[in-house]
C-alpha positions in Angstrom: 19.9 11.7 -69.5 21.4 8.3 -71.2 21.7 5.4 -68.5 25.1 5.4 -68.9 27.2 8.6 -68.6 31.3 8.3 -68.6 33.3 11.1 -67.9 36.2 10.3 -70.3 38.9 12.5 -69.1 38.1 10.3 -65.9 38.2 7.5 -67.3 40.9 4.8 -67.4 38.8 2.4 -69.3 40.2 -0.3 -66.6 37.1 -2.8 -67.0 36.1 -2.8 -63.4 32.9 -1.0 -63.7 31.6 -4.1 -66.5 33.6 -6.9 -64.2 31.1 -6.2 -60.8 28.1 -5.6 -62.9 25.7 -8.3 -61.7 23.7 -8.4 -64.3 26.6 -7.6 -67.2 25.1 -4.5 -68.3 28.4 -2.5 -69.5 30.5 -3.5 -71.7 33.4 -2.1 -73.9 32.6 -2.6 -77.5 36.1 -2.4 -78.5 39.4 -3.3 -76.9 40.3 0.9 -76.4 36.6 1.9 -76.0 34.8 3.6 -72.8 32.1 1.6 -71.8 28.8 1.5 -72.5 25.5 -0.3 -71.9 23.8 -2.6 -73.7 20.8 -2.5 -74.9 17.6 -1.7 -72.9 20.0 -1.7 -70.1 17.6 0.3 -68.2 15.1 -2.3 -67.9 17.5 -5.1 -66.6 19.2 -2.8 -63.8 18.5 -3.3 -60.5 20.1 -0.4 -59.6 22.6 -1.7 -56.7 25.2 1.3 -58.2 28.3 -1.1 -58.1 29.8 -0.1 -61.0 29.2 3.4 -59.4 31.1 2.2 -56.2 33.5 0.6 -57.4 35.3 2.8 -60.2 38.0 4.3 -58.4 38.1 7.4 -60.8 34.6 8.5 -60.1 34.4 8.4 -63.7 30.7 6.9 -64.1 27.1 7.3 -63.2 23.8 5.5 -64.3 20.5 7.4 -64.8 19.6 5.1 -61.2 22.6 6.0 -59.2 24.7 9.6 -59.6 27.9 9.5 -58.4 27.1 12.6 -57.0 24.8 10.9 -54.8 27.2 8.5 -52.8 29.1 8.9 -49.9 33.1 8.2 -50.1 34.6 5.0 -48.4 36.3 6.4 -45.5 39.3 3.6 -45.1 40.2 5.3 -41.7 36.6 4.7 -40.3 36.3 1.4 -41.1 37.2 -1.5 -37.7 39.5 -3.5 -37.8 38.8 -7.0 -37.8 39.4 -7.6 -34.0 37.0 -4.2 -33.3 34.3 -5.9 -35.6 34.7 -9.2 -34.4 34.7 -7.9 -30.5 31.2 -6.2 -31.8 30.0 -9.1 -32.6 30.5 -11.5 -30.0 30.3 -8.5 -27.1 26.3 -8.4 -28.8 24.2 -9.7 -26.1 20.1 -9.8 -26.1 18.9 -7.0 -23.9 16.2 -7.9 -21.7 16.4 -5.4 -19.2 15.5 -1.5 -20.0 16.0 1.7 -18.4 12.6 3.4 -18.1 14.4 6.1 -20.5 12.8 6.6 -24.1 16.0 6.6 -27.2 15.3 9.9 -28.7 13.7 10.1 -32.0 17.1 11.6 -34.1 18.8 7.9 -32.5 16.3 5.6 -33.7 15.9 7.3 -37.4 19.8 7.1 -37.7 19.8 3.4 -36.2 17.2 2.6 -39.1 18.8 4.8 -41.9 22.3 2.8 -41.0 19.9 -0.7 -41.2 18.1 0.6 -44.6 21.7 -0.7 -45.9 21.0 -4.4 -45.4 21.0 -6.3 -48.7 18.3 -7.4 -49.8 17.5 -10.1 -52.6 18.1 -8.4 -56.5 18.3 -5.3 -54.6 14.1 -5.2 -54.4 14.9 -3.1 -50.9 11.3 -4.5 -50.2 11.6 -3.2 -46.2 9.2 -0.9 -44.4 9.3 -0.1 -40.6 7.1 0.5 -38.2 8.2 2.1 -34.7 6.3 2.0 -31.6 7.0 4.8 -29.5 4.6 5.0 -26.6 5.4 2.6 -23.9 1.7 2.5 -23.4 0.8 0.8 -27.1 4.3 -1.3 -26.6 2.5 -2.6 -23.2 -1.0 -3.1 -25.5 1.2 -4.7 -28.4 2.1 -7.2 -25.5 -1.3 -7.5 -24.1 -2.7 -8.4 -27.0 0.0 -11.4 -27.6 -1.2 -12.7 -24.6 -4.4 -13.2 -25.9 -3.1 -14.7 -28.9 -1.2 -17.0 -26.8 -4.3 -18.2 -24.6 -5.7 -18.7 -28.1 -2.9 -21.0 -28.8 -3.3 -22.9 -25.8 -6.9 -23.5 -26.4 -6.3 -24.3 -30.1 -2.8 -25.7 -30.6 -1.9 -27.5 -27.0 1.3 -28.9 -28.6 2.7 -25.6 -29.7 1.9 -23.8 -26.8 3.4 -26.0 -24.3 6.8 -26.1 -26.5 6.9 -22.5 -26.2 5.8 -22.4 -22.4 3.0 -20.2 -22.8 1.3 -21.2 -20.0 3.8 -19.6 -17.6 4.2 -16.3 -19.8 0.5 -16.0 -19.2 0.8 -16.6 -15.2 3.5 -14.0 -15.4 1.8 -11.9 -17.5 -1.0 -12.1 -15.0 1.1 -11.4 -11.7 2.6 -7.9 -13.3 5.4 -9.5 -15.1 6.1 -8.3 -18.2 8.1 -11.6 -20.5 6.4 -10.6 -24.1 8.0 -7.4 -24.6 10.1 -7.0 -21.2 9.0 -3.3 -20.6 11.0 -2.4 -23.7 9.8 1.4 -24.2 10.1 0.5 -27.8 9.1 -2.3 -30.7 10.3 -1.6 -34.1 8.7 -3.7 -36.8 9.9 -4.4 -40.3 7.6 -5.4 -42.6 7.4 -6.2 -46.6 5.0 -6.8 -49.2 3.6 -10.4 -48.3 3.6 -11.7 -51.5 7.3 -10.4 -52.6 10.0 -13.6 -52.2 12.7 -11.7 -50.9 10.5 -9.9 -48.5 11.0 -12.6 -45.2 15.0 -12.6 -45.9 15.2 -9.2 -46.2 13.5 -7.9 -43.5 15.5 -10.4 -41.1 19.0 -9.4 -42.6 18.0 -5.3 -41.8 16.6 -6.3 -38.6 19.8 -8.1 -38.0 21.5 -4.9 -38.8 19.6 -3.3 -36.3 20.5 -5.3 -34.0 23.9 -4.7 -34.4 24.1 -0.9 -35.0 22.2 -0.6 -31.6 25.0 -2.2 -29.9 27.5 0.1 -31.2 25.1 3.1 -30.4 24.8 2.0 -26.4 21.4 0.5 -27.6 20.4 -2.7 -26.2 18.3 -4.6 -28.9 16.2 -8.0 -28.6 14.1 -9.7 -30.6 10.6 -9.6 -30.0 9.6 -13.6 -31.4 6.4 -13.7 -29.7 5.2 -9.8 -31.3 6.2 -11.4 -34.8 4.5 -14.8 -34.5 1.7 -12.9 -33.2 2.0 -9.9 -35.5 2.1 -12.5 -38.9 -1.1 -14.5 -38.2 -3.2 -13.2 -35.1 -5.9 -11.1 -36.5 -6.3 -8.5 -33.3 -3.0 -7.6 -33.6 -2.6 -7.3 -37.3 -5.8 -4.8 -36.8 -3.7 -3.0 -34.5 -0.6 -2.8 -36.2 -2.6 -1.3 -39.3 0.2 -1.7 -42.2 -0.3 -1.1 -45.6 -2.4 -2.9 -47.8 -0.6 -6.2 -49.0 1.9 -6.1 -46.2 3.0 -8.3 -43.6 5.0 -8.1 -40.8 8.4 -10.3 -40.7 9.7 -9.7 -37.6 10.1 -7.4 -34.4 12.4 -6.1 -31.9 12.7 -4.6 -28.4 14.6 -1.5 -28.2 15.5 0.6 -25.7 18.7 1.6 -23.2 20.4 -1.5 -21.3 19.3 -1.6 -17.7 22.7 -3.5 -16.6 25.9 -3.5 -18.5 27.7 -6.7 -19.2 31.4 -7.2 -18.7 31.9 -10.8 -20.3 31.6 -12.3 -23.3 30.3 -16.4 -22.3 31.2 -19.3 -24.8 29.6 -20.6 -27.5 29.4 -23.9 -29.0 32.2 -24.6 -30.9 31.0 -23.9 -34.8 30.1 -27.2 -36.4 32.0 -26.9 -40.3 31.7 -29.8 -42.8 34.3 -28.9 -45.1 34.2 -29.9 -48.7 
């Protein structure tokens, strides 16, 4: 198969497909030609399927990404901009669970939804890691404790801006403020020496976060687990992730305990227009 392929009785020869190409890897030869790819194309795609996407014939593929393949845009499931901005602010950060594990099918979809974030040139660098027993969620937190009366030990200043004394004393009297008796962590992590590894694995955590929500999923982020997770050896032992990668971030997941029926200021945004 070519890496371009044009169904011309499809085509309009409209242009669009070679206007959203990132990289500029179609082009039409002459003024009444179909398009085509330029040379070696296939080295210099970084296979995003935009032109794919965006012809509104479904008149092209690429040897990367068949039309075939993708879903249609469904305009009438798509929020409005009040719906998607009332998801957004109505997000809150759960800290309070339901002793109730989120079946299996609920967390794949809530990752295969998040598996859409972008991610830098498309490298799609993210992994995840889901901890489903509440018992090695409350050893995951155990262990953070440690690192943290490591911290206090061996960087005072750090561990008294993040108060880790009294998450210790908590920790110690049966209360739980590391992962908040979440009955689930889910992890992404990257290849650690990929740049767009950090950024991408916080924008699909982000969408995580998010598609929770809309499922009835309360969602937090687990700060302490990812400090912990990037640099403390014990726990990087017991996370046990491929070879070369390293974990950029964490979140609590599980049902809401308590719903909430407000949605409490914010600052007001701070905008230097220019």
């Amino acid at each position: 198969m070519s890496f371009l392929t044009v169904d011309q009785d499809k085509c309009k020869r409209d242009r669009i497909c070679a206007d959203e190409c990132p990289a500029k890897l179609i082009v039409f030869k002459e003024t009444d030609s179909f398009p085509d790819a330029v040379k070696r194309a296939e080295l210099y795609c970084i296979r995003c399927g935009h032109c794919v996407a965006v012809c509104p014939s479904n008149a092209i593929s690429v040897s990367t990404v068949s039309s075939v393949d993708c879903l249609p845009v469904d305009p009438g499931l798509l929020p409005t901009a009040d719906q998607v901005e009332h998801l957004l602010k109505s997000r809150r950060s759960i800290r309070g669970f339901k002793n109730k594990a989120v079946d299996r099918a609920a967390l794949e979809k809530l990752i295969e939804t998040s598996s859409y974030a972008p991610s830098g040139h498309n490298t799609q660098p993210v992994h995840w890691l889901v901890i489903e027993d509440v018992n090695k969620v409350n050893r995951i937190a155990a262990i953070v404790v440690d690192w943290m009366r490591y911290m206090i030990d061996n960087k005072p200043e750090f561990a008294a801006s993040m108060a880790m004394k009294a998450l210790c004393y908590a920790w110690d009297h049966g209360d739980d403020r590391i992962c908040r008796n979440a009955p689930h962590i889910i992890i992404a992590h990257a290849p650690k020496d990929m740049l767009s590894s950090p950024g991408s694995c916080t924008i699909a955590l982000s969408y995580l976060e998010l598609a929770a929500h809309s499922m009835g999923i309360g969602a937090c982020w687990a700060g302490f687990v990812g400090m912990a997770a990037a640099t403390f050896p014990p726990l990087i032992e017991e996370l046990a992730l491929p070879e070369g990668h390293k974990a950029f971030g964490a979140m609590m997941i599980g049902y809401p305990k308590h719903s909430y029926h407000k949605i409490p200021p914010r600052t007001a945004a701070r905008i230097i227009w220019r």
